[in-house]
PyMOL Python script that loads the backbone (N, CA, C, O; Angstrom):
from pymol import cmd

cmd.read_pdbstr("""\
ATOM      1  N   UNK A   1       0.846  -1.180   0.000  1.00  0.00           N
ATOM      2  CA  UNK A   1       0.000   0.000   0.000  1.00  0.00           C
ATOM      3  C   UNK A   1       0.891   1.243   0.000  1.00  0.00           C
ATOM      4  O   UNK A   1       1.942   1.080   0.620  1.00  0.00           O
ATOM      5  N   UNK A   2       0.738   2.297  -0.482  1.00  0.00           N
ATOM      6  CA  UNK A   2       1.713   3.381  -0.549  1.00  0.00           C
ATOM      7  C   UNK A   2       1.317   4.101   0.341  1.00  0.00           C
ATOM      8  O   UNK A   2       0.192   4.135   0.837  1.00  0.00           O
ATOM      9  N   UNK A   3       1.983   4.550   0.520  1.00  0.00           N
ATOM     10  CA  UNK A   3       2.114   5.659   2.002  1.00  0.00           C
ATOM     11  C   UNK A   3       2.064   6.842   0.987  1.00  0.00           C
ATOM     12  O   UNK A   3       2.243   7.044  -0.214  1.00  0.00           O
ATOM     13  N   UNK A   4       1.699   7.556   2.196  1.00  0.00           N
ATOM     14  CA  UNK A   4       1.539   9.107   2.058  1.00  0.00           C
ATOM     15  C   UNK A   4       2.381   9.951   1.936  1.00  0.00           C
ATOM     16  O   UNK A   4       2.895  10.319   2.993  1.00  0.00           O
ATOM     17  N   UNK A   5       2.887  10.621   0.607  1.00  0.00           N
ATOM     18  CA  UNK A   5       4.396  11.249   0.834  1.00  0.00           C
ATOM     19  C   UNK A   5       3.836  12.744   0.896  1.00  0.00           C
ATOM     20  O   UNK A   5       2.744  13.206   0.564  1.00  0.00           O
ATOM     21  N   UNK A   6       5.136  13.411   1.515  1.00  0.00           N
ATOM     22  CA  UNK A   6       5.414  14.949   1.413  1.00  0.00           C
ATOM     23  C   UNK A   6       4.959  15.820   0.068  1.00  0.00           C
ATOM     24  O   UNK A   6       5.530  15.701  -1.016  1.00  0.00           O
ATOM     25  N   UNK A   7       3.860  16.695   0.309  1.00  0.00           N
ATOM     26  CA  UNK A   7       4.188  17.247  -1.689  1.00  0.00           C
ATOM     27  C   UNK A   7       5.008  17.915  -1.180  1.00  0.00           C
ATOM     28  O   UNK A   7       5.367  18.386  -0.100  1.00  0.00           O
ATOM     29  N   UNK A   8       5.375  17.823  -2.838  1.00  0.00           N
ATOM     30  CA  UNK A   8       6.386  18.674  -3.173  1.00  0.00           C
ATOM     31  C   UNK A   8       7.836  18.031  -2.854  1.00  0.00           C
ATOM     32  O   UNK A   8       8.671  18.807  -2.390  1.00  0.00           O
ATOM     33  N   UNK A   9       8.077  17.163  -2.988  1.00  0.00           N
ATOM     34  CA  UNK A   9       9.367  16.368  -2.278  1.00  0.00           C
ATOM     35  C   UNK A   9       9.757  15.558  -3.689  1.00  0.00           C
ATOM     36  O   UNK A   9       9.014  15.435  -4.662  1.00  0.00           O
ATOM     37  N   UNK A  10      10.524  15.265  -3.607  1.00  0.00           N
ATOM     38  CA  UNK A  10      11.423  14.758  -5.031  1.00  0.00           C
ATOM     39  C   UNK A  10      11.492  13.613  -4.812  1.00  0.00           C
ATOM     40  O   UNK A  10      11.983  13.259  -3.740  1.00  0.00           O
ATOM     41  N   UNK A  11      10.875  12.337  -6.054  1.00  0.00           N
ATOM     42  CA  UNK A  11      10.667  11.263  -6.116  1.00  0.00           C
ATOM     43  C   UNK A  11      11.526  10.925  -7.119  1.00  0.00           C
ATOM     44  O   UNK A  11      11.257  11.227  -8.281  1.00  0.00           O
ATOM     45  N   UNK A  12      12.689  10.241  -6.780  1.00  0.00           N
ATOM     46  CA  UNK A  12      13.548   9.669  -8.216  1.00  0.00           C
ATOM     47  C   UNK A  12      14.336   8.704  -7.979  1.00  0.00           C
ATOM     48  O   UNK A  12      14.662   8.485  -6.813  1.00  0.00           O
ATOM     49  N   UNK A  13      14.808   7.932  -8.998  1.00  0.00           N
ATOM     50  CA  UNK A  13      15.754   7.138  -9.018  1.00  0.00           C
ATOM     51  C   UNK A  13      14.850   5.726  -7.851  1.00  0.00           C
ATOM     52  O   UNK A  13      13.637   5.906  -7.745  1.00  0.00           O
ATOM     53  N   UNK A  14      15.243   4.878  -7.330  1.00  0.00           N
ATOM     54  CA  UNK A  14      14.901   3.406  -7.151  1.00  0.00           C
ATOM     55  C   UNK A  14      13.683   3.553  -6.262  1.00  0.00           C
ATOM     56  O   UNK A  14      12.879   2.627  -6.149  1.00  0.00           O
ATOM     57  N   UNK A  15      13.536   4.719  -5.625  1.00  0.00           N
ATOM     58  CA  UNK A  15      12.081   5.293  -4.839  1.00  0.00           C
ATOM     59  C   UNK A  15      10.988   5.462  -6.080  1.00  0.00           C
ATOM     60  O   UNK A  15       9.862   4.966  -6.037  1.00  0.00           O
ATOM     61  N   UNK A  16      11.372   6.045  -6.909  1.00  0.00           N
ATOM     62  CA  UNK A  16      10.767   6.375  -8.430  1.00  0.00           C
ATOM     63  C   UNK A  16      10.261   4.461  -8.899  1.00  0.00           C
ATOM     64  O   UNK A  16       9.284   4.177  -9.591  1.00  0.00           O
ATOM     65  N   UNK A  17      10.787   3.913  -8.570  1.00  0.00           N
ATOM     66  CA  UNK A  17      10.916   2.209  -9.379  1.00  0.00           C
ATOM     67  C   UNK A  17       9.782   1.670  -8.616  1.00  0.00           C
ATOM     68  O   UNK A  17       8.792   1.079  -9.049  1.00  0.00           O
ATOM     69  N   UNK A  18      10.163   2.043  -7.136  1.00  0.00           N
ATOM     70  CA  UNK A  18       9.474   1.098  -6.461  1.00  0.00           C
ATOM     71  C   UNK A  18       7.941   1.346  -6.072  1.00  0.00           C
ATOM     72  O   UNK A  18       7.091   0.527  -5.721  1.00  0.00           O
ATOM     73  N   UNK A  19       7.851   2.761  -6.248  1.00  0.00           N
ATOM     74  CA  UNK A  19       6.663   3.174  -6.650  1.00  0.00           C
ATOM     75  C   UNK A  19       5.744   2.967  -7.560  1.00  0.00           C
ATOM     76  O   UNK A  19       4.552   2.884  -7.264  1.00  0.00           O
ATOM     77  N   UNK A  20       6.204   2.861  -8.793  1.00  0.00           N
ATOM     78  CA  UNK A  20       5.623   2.775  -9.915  1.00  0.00           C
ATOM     79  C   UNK A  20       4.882   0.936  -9.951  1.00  0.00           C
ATOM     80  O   UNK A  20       3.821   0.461 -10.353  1.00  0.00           O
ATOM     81  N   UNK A  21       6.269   0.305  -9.222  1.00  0.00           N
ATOM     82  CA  UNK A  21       5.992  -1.141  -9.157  1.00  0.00           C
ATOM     83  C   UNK A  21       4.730  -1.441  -8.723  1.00  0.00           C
ATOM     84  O   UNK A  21       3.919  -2.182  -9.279  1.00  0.00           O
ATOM     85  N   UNK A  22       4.530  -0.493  -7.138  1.00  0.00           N
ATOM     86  CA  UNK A  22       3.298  -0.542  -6.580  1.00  0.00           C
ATOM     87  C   UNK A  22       2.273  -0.290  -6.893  1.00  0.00           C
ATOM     88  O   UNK A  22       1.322  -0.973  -6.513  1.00  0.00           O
ATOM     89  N   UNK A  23       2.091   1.017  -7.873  1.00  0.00           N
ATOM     90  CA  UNK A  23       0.947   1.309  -8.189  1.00  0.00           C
ATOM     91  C   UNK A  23       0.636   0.760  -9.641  1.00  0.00           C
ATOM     92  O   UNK A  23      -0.516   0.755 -10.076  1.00  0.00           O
ATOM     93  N   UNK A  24       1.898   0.221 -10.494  1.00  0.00           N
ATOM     94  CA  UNK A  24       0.887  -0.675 -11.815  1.00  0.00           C
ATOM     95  C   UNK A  24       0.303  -1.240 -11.506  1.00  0.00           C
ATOM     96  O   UNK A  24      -0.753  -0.629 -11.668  1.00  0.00           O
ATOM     97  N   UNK A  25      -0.070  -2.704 -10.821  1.00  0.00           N
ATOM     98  CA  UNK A  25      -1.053  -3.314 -10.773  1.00  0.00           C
ATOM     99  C   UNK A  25      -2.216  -2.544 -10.212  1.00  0.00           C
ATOM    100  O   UNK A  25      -3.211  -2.847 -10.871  1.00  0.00           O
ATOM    101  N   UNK A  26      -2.530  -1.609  -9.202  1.00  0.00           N
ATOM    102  CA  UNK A  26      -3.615  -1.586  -8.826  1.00  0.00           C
ATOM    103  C   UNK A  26      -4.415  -0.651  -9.697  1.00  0.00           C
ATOM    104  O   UNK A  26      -5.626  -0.504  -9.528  1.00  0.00           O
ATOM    105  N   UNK A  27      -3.610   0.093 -10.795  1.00  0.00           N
ATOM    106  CA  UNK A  27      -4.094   1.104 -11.993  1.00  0.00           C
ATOM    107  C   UNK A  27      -4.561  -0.108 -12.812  1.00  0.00           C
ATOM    108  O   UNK A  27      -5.640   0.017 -13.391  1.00  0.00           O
ATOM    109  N   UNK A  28      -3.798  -1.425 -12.953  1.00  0.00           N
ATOM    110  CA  UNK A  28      -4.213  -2.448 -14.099  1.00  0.00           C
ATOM    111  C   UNK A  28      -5.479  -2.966 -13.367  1.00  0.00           C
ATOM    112  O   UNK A  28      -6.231  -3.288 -14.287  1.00  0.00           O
ATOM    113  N   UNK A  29      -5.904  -3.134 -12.570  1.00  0.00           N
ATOM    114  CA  UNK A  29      -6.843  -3.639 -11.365  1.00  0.00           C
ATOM    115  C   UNK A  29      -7.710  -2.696 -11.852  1.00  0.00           C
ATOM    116  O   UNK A  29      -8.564  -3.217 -12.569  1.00  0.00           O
ATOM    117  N   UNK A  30      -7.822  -1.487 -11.739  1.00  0.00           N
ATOM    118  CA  UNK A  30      -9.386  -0.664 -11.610  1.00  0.00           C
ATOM    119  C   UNK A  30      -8.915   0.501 -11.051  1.00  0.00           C
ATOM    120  O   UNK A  30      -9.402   1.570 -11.416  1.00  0.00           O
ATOM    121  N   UNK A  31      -8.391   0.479 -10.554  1.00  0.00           N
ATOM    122  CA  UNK A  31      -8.280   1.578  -9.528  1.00  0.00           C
ATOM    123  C   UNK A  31      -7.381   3.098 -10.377  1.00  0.00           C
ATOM    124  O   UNK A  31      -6.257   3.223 -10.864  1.00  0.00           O
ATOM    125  N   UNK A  32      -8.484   3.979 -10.224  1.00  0.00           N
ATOM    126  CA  UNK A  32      -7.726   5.373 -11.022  1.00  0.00           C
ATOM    127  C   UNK A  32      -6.739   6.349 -10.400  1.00  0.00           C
ATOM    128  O   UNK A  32      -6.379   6.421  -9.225  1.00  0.00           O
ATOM    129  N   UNK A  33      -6.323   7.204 -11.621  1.00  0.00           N
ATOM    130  CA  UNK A  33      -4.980   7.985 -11.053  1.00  0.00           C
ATOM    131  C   UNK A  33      -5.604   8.778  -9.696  1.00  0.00           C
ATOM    132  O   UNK A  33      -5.257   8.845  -8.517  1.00  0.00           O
ATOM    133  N   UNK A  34      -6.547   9.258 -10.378  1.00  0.00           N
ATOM    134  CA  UNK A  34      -7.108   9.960  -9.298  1.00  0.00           C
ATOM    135  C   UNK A  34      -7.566   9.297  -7.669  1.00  0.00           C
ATOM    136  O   UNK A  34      -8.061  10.003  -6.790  1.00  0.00           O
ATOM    137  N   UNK A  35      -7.418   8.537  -7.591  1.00  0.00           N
ATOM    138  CA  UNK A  35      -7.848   7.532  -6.327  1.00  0.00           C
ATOM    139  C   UNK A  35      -6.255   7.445  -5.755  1.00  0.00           C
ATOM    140  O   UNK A  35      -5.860   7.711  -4.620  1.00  0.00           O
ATOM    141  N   UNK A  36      -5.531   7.014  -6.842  1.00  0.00           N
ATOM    142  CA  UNK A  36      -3.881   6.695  -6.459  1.00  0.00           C
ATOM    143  C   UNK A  36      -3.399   8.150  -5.839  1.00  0.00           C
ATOM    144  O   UNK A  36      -2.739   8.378  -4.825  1.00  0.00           O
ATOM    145  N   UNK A  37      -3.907   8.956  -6.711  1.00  0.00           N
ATOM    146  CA  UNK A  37      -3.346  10.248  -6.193  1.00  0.00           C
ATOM    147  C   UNK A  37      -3.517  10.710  -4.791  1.00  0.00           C
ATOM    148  O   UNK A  37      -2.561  10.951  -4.052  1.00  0.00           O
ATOM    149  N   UNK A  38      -4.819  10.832  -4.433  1.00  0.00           N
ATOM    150  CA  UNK A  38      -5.528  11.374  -3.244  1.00  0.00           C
ATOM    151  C   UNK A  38      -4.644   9.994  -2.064  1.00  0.00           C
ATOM    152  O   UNK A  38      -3.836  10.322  -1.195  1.00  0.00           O
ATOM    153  N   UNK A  39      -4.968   8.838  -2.279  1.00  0.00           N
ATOM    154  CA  UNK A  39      -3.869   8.099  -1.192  1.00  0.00           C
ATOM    155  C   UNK A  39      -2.655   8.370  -0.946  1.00  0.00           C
ATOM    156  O   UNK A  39      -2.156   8.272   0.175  1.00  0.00           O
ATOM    157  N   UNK A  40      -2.025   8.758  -2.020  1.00  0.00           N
ATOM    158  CA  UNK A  40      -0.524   9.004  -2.163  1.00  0.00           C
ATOM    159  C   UNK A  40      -0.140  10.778  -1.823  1.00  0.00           C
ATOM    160  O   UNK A  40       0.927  11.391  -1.827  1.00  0.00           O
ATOM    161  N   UNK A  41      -1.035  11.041  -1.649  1.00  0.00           N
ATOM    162  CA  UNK A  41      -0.689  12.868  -1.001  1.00  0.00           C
ATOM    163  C   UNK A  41       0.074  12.891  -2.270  1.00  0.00           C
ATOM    164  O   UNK A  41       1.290  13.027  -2.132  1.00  0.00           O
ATOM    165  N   UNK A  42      -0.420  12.777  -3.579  1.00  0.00           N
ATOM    166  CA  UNK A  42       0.935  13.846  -4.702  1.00  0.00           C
ATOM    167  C   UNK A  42      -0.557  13.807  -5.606  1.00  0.00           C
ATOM    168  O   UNK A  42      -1.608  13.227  -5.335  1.00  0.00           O
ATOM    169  N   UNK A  43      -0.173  14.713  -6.846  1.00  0.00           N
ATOM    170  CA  UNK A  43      -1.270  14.966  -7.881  1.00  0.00           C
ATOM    171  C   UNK A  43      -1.194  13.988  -8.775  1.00  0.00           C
ATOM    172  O   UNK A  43      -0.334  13.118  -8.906  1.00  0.00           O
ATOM    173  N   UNK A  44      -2.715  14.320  -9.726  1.00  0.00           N
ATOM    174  CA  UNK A  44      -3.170  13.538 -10.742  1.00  0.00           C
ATOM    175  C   UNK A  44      -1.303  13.266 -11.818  1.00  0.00           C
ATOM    176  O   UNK A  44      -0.569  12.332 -12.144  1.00  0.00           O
ATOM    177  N   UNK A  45      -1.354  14.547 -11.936  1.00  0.00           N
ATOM    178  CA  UNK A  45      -0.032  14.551 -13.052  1.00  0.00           C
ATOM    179  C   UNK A  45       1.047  13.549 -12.481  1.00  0.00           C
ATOM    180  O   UNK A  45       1.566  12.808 -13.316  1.00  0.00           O
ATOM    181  N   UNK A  46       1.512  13.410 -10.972  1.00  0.00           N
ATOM    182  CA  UNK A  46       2.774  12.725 -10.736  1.00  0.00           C
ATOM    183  C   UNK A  46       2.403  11.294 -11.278  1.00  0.00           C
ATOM    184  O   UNK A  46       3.135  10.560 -11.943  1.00  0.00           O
ATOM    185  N   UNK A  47       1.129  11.050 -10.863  1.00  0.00           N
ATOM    186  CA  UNK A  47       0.703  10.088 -11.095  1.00  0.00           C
ATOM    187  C   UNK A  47       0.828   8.920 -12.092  1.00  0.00           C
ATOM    188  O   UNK A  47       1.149   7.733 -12.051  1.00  0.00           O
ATOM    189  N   UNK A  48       0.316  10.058 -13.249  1.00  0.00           N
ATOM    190  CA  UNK A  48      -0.058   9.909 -14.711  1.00  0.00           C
ATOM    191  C   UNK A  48       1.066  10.197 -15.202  1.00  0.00           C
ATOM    192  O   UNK A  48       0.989  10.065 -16.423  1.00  0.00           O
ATOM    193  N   UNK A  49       2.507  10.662 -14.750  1.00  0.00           N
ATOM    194  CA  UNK A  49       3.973  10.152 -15.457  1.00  0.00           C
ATOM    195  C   UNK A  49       4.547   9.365 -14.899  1.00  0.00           C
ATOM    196  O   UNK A  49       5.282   8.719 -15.646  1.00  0.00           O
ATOM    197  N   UNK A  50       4.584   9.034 -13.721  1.00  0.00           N
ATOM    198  CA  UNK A  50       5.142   7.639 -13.053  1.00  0.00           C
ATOM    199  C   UNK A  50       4.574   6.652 -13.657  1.00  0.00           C
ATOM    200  O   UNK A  50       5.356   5.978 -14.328  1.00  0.00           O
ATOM    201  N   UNK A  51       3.018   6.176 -13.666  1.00  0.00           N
ATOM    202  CA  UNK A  51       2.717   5.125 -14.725  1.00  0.00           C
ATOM    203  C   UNK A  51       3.419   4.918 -16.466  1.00  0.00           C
ATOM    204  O   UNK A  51       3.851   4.028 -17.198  1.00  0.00           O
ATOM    205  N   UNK A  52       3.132   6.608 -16.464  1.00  0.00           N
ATOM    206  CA  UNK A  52       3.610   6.314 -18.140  1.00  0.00           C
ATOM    207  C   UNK A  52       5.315   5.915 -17.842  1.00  0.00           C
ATOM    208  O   UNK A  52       5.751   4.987 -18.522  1.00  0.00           O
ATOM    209  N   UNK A  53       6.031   6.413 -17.106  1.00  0.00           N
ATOM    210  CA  UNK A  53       7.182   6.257 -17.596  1.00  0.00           C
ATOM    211  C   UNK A  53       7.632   4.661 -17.367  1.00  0.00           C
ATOM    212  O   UNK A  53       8.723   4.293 -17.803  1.00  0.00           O
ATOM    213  N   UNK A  54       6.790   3.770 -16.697  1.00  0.00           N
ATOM    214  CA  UNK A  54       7.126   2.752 -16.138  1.00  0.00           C
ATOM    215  C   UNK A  54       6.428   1.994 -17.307  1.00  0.00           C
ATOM    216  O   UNK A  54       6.561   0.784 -17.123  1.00  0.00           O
ATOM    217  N   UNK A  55       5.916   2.200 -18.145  1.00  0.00           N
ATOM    218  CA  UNK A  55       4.981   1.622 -19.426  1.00  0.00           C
ATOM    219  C   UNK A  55       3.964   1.118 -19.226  1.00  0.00           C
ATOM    220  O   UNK A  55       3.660   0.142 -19.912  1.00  0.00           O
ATOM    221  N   UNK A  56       3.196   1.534 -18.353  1.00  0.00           N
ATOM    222  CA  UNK A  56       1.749   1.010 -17.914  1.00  0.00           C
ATOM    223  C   UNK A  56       0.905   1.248 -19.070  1.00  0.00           C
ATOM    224  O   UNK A  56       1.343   2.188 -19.733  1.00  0.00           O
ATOM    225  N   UNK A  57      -0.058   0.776 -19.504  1.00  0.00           N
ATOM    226  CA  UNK A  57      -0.804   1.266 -20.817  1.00  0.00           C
ATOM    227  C   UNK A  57      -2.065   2.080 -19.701  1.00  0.00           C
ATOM    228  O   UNK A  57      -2.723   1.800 -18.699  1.00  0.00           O
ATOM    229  N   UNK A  58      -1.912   2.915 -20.392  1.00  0.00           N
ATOM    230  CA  UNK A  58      -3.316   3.776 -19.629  1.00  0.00           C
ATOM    231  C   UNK A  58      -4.374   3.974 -20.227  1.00  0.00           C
ATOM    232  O   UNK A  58      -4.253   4.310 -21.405  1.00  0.00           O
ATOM    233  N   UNK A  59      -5.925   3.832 -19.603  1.00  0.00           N
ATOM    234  CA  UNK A  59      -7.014   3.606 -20.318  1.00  0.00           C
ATOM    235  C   UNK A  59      -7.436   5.088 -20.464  1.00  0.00           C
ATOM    236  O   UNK A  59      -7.162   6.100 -19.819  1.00  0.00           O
ATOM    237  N   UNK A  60      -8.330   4.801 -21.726  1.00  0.00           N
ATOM    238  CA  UNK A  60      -9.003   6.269 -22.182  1.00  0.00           C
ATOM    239  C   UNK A  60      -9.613   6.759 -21.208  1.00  0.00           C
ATOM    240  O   UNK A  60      -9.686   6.243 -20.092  1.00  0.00           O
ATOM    241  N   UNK A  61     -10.341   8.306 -21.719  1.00  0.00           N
ATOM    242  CA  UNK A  61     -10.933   8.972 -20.498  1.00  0.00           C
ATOM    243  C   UNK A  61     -12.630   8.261 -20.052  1.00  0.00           C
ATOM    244  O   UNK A  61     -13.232   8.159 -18.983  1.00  0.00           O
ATOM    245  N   UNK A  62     -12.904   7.935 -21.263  1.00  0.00           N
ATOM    246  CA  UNK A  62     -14.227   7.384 -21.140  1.00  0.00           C
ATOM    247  C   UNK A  62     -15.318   8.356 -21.075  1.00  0.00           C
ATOM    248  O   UNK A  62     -15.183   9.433 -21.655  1.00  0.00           O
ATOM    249  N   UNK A  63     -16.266   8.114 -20.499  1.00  0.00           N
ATOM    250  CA  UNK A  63     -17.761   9.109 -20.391  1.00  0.00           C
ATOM    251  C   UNK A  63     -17.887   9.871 -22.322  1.00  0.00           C
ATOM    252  O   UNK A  63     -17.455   9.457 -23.398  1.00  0.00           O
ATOM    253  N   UNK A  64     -18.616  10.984 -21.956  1.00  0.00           N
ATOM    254  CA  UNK A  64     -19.056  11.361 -22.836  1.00  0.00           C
ATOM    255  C   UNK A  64     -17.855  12.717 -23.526  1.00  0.00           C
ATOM    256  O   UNK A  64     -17.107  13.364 -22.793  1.00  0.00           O
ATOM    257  N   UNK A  65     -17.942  12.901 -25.139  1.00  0.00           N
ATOM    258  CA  UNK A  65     -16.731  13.092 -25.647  1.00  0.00           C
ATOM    259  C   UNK A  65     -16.963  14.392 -26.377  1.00  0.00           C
ATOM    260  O   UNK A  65     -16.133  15.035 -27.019  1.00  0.00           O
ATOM    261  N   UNK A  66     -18.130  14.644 -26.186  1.00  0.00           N
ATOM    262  CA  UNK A  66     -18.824  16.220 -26.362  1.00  0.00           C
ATOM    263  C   UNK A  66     -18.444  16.486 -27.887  1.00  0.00           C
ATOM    264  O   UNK A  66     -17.885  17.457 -28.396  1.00  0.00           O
ATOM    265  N   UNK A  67     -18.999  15.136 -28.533  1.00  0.00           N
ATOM    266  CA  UNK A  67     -18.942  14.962 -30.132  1.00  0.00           C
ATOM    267  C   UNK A  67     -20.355  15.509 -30.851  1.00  0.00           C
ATOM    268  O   UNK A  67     -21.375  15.125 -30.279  1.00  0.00           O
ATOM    269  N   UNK A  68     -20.508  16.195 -31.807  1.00  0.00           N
ATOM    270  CA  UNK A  68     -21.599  16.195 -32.491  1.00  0.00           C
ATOM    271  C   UNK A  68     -22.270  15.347 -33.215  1.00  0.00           C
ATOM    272  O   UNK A  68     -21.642  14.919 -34.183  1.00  0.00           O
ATOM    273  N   UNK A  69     -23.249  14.987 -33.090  1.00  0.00           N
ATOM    274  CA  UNK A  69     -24.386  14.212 -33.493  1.00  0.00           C
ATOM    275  C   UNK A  69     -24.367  14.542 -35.160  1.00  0.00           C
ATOM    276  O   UNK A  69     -24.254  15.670 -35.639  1.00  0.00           O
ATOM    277  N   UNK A  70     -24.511  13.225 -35.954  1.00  0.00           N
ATOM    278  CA  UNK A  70     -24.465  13.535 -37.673  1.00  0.00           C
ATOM    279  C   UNK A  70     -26.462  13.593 -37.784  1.00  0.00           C
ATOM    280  O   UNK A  70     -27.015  13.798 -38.865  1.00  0.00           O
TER     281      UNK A  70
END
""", "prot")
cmd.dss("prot")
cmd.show_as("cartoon", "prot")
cmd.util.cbc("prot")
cmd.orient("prot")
């Protein structure tokens, strides 16, 4: 389970690894950035580049796409 870090505190190098380790599966599981975020005391964005940089495939936004009707 990830603990709650400091914002604003610098996440890199094998802290950066072991993080990412933790939270792919539960992003592959269901569970959104935004959920990961709010547990993890850091934002949507840290979030959503720690997955990407670790190669998580990330799912679309979903809901409605505010497309016009033909």
């Amino acid at each position: 389970m990830a603990r709650t870090m400091s914002r604003g505190t610098r996440v890199t190098g094998a802290e950066r690894t072991r993080l990412a380790a933790e939270l792919a599966p539960r992003y592959a599981a269901g569970e959104s950035i935004r959920d990961l975020a709010a547990e993890t005391g850091r934002s949507y964005g840290f979030i959503y580049n720690v997955l990407k940089e670790a190669g998580v495939p990330l799912r679309g936004r979903g809901g409605n796409t505010r497309r016009k009707k033909d």
